[in-house]
C-alpha positions in Angstrom: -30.6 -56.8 -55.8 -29.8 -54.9 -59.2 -26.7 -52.9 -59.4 -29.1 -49.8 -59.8 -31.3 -50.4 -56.6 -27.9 -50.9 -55.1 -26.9 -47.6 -56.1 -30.0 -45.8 -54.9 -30.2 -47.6 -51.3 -26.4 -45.9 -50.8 -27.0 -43.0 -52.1 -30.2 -43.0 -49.7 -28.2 -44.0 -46.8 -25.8 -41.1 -47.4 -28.3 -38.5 -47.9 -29.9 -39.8 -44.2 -26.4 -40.0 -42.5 -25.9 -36.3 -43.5 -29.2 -34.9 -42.3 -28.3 -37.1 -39.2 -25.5 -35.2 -38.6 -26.7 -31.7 -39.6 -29.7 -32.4 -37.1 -26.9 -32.9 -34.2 -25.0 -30.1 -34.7 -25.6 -27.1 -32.8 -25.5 -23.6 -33.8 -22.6 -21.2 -32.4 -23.9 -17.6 -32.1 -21.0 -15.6 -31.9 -21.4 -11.9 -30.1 -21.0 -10.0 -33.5 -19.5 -6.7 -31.9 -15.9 -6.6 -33.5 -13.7 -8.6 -36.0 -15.6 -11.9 -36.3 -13.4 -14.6 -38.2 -16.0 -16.9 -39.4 -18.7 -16.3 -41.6 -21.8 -16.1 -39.8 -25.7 -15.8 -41.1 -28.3 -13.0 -40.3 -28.9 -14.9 -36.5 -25.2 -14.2 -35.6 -24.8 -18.2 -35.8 -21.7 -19.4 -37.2 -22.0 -20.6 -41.1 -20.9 -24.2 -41.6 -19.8 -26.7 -43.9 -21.5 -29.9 -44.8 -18.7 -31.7 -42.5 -19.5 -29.4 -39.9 -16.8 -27.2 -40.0 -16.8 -23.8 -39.2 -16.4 -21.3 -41.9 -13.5 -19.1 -41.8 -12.9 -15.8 -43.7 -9.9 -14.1 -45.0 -9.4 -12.6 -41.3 -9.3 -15.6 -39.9 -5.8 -16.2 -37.7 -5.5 -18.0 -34.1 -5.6 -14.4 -32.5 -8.7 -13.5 -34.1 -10.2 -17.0 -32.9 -9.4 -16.6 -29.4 -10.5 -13.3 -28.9 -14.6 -13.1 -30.7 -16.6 -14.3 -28.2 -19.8 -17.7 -28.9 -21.3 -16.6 -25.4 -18.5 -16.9 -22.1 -16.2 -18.5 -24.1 -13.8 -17.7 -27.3 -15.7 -19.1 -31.0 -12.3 -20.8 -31.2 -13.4 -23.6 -28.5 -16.3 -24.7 -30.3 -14.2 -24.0 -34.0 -11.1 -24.5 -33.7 -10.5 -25.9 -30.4 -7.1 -26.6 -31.2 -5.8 -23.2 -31.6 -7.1 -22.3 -27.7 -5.6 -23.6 -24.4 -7.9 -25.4 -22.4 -8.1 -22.9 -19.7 -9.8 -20.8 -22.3 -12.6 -23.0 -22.9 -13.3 -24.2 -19.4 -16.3 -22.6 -18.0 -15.1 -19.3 -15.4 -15.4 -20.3 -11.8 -17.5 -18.5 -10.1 -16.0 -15.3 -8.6 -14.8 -15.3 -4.9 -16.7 -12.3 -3.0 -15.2 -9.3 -2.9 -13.2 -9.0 0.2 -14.5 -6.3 3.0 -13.3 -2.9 2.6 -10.2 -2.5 5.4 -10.7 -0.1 7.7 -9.6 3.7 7.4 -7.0 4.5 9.8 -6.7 8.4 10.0 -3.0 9.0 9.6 -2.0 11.4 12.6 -0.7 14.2 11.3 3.2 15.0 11.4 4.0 16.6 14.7 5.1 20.2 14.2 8.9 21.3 15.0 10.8 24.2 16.3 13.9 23.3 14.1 16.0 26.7 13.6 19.4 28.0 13.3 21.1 30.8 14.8 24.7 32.9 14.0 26.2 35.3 16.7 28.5 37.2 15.6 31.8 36.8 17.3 32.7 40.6 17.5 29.3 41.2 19.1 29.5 38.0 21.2 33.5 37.6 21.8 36.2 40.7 22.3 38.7 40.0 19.2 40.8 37.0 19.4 39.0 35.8 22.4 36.7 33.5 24.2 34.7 35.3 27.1 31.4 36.5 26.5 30.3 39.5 26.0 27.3 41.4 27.7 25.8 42.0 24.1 26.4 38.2 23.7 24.6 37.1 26.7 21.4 39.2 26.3 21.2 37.7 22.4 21.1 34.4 24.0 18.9 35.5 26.3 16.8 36.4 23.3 17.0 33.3 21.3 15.8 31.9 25.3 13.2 33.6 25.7 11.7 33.7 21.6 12.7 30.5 20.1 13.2 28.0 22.9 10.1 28.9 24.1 8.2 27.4 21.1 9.7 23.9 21.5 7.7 21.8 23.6 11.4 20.4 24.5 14.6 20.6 23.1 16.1 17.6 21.2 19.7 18.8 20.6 21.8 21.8 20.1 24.9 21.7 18.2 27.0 24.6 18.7 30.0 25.6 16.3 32.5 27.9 16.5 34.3 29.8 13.6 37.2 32.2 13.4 38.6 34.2 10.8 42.1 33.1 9.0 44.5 35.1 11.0 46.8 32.4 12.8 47.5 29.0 12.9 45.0 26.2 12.2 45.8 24.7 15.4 45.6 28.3 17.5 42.1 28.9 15.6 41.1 25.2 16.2 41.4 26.0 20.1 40.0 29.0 19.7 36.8 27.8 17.8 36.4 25.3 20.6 36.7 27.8 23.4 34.0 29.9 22.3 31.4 26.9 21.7 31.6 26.0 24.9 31.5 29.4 26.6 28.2 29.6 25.0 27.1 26.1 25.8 28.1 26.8 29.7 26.3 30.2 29.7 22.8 27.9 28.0 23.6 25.5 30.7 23.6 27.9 33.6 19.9 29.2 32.1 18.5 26.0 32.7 19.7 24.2 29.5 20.8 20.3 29.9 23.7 19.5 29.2 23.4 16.4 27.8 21.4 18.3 25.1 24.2 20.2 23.7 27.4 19.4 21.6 30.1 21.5 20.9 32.2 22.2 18.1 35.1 24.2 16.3 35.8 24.7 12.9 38.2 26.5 13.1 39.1 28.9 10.1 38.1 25.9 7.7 34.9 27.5 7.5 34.9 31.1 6.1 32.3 33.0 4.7 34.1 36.4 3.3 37.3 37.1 2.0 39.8 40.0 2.4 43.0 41.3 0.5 45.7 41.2 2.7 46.5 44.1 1.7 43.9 46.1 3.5 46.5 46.6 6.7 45.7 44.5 9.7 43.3 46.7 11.3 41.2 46.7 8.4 41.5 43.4 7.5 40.4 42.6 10.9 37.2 44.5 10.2 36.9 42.9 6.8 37.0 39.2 8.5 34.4 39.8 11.2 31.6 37.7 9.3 34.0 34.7 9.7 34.3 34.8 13.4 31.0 33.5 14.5 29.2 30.8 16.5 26.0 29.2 15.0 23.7 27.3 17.1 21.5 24.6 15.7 18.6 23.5 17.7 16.1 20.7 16.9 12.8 19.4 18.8 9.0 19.4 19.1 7.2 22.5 18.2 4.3 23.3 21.3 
């Protein structure tokens, strides 16, 4: 064999390996909504080289790979497989049913209370500087019996405070403060009230709500501190 037929029987071999190879390629349409990164012909299909090698274009970057789309998977896995994890290119697993929709449970609505505080006024419900009470005082609690109470399907608690004014010693006034929550517990407890239900407390003169210049005279300051002396009642439970 001449050195020329030589040359043509490569150069024939060469040109048949080639159209081998083109033949087995396949084309890679690529979903052309958005940035693309390859250069692709009027079919959508990725442009190639003659090594079969996608074409990239000046956008091209690993991002920009990953995310255009040849069908369910990135152009990237069939391009540049390299640049993609593997769980990228496998094939999606079909999707588990949708579980059942739970049931509604209907949220019972919050039960309504009778929560509400009430202040008696210690001149109206105590004689000055003491603890017995007073007619006025007992028909206000008969009141706040017969209105309030009587909306609570039952009574939870009652905390009942007393207060006096700032004329005396803390510990006289502490006594005091005492003395007169309890006369008013023992007057709920002879109305029917349990006594279990109901604590009792004094504050004392730690608690004031009005001030007075001493300088009023004692009478008059007297009647200037009445807001302080007080007893407030605080009762909780169930609304009917």
């Amino acid at each position: 064999m001449t050195a020329a037929n030589l040359r043509l029987t490569t150069a024939a071999l060469l040109m048949i390996a080639g159209f081998s190879a083109m033949a087995q390629s396949k084309d890679i349409v690529v979903d052309p909504k958005g940035e693309v990164p390859y250069a692709i012909d009027q079919r959508n299909v990725v442009v190639k080289s003659g090594a079969d090698l996608c074409w990239r274009t000046g956008y091209w970057t690993p991002g920009s790979a990953g995310e255009a789309k040849a069908g369910a998977v990135p152009v990237a896995c069939e391009c540049d497989k390299d640049v993609v994890g593997a769980d990228k290119c496998a094939p999606a697993a079909a999707a588990a049913p949708a579980p059942a929709p739970a049931a509604v449970v209907a949220t019972p609505p919050a039960p309504k209370k009778c929560d509400f505080s009430v202040t008696l006024h210690t001149d109206q419900t105590f004689a000055f500087n003491k603890a017995v009470l007073s007619p006025i005082a007992k028909k206000n609690l008969d009141d706040v019996i017969s209105t309030k109470l009587a909306t609570c399907a039952e009574v939870s608690s009652i905390i009942i405070t007393g207060h006096t004014d700032r004329l005396g010693t803390q510990s006289y006034n502490q006594k005091l403060s005492e003395k007169r929550a309890e006369a008013v517990q023992a007057y709920l407890v002879s109305k029917g009230i349990k006594a279990d239900l109901i604590d009792t407390m004094g504050a004392g003169k730690t608690q004031p709500i009005q001030s007075c210049n001493d300088k009023l005279g004692r009478k008059k300051l007297i009647e200037c501190l009445a807001p302080n002396r007080r007893v407030t009642l605080d009762v909780k439970g169930p609304a009917k």
